[in-house]
C-alpha positions in Angstrom: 99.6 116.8 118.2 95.8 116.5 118.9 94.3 117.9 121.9 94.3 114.8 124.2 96.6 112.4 122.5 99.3 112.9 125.1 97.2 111.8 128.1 96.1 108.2 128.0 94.3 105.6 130.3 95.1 102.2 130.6 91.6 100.2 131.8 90.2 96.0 132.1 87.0 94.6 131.1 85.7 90.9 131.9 84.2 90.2 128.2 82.6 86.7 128.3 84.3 86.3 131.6 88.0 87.1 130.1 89.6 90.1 130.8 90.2 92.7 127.8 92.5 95.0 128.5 92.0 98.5 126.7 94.9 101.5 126.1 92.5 104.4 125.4 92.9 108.6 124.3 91.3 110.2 127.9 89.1 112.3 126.6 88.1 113.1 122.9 89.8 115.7 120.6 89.1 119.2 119.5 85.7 118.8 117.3 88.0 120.4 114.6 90.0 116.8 114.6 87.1 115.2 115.0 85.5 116.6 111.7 88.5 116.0 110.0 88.8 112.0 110.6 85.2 110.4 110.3 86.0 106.7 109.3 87.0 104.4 112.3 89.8 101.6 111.5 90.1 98.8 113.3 93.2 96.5 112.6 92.4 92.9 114.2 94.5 90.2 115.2 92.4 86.9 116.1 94.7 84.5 118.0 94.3 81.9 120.1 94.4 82.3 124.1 93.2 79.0 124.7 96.1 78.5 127.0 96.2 82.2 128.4 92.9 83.1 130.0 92.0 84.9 126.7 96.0 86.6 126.3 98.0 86.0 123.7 101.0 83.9 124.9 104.4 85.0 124.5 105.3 84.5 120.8 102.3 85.9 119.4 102.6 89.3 121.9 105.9 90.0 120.4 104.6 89.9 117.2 101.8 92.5 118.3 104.5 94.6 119.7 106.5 94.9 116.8 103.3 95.9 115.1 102.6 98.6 117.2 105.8 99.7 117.0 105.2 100.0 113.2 101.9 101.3 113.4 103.4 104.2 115.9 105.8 105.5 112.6 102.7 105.9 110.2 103.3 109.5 109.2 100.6 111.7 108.8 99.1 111.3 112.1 96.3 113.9 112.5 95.9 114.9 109.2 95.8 111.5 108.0 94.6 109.3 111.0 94.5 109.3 115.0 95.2 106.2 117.0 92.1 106.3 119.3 92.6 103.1 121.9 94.1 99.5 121.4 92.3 96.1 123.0 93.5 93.1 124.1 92.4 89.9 125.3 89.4 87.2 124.9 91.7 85.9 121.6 91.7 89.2 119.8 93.9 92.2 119.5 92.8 95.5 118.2 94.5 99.0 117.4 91.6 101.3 116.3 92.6 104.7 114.3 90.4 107.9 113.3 91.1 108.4 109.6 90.7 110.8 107.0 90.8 108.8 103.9 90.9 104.9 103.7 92.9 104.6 100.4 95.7 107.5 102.2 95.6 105.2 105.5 96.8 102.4 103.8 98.9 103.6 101.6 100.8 104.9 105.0 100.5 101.9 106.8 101.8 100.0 104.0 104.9 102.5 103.9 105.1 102.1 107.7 105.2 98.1 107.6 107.1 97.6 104.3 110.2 95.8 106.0 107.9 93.7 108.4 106.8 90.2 107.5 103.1 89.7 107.1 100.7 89.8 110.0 97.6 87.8 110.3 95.2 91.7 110.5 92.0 92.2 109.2 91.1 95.7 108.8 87.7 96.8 108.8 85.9 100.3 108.1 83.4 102.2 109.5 81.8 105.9 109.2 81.9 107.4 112.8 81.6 111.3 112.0 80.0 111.8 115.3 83.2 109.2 117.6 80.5 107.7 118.8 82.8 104.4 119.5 85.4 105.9 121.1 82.7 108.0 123.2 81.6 104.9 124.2 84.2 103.1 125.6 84.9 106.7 127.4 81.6 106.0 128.8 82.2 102.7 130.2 85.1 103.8 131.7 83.7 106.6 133.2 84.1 106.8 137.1 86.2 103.8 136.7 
């Protein structure tokens, strides 16, 4: 297991006056881990919380959780991938992973989710050798 994935911190935003509410790795992994997972993944759910100051009501959150319960059995985690912190609120729900190697990610994920019913996820890409968006978010939540 990395470094810091056992202790977690649980934080809220107001984003365009909606509260987001973040699930987040407390402090960053060993630079080894780091090196080893430079592309940031982040799985997106749009939805609409019209009705739910920004949440997502009842029906769609169960849907999210039995997402993240099949995103929790991807194997390979730290060799493959790292979740780094999940997001949710102002219509949108994201789970964002360090990775190794896109193609290996999704074949896992795939694996993980192959008795689900579809989702309504984008996943996007993006090279992050240096964490800099988890670092971030660490940042803002610094002192918090």
């Amino acid at each position: 297991m990395a470094q810091a994935e056992d202790t977690w911190t649980v934080g809220k935003m107001n984003i365009m006056g909606k509260p987001v509410i973040y699930k987040f790795m407390s402090q960053l992994p060993d630079i080894t881990i780091q090196k080893k997972l430079p592309w940031l993944t982040v799985i997106s759910w749009k939805y609409d919380g019209s009705t739910n100051n920004g949440m997502p009501v009842s029906s769609d959150n169960k849907q999210m959780i039995a997402l993240e319960d099949g995103l929790e059995e991807i194997s390979g985690e730290e060799s493959i991938y790292l979740p780094a912190y999940t997001a949710t609120g102002n219509d949108l729900k994201e789970f964002v992973f360090y990775i190794s190697d896109r193609d290996a990610f999704i074949d896992k994920l795939n694996e993980s989710l192959s008795s689900h019913s579809s989702y309504p996820i984008e996943i996007n890409f993006y090279k992050d050798e240096e964490w800099s968006d988890l670092t971030k978010l660490l940042y803002d939540f610094k002192g918090s």
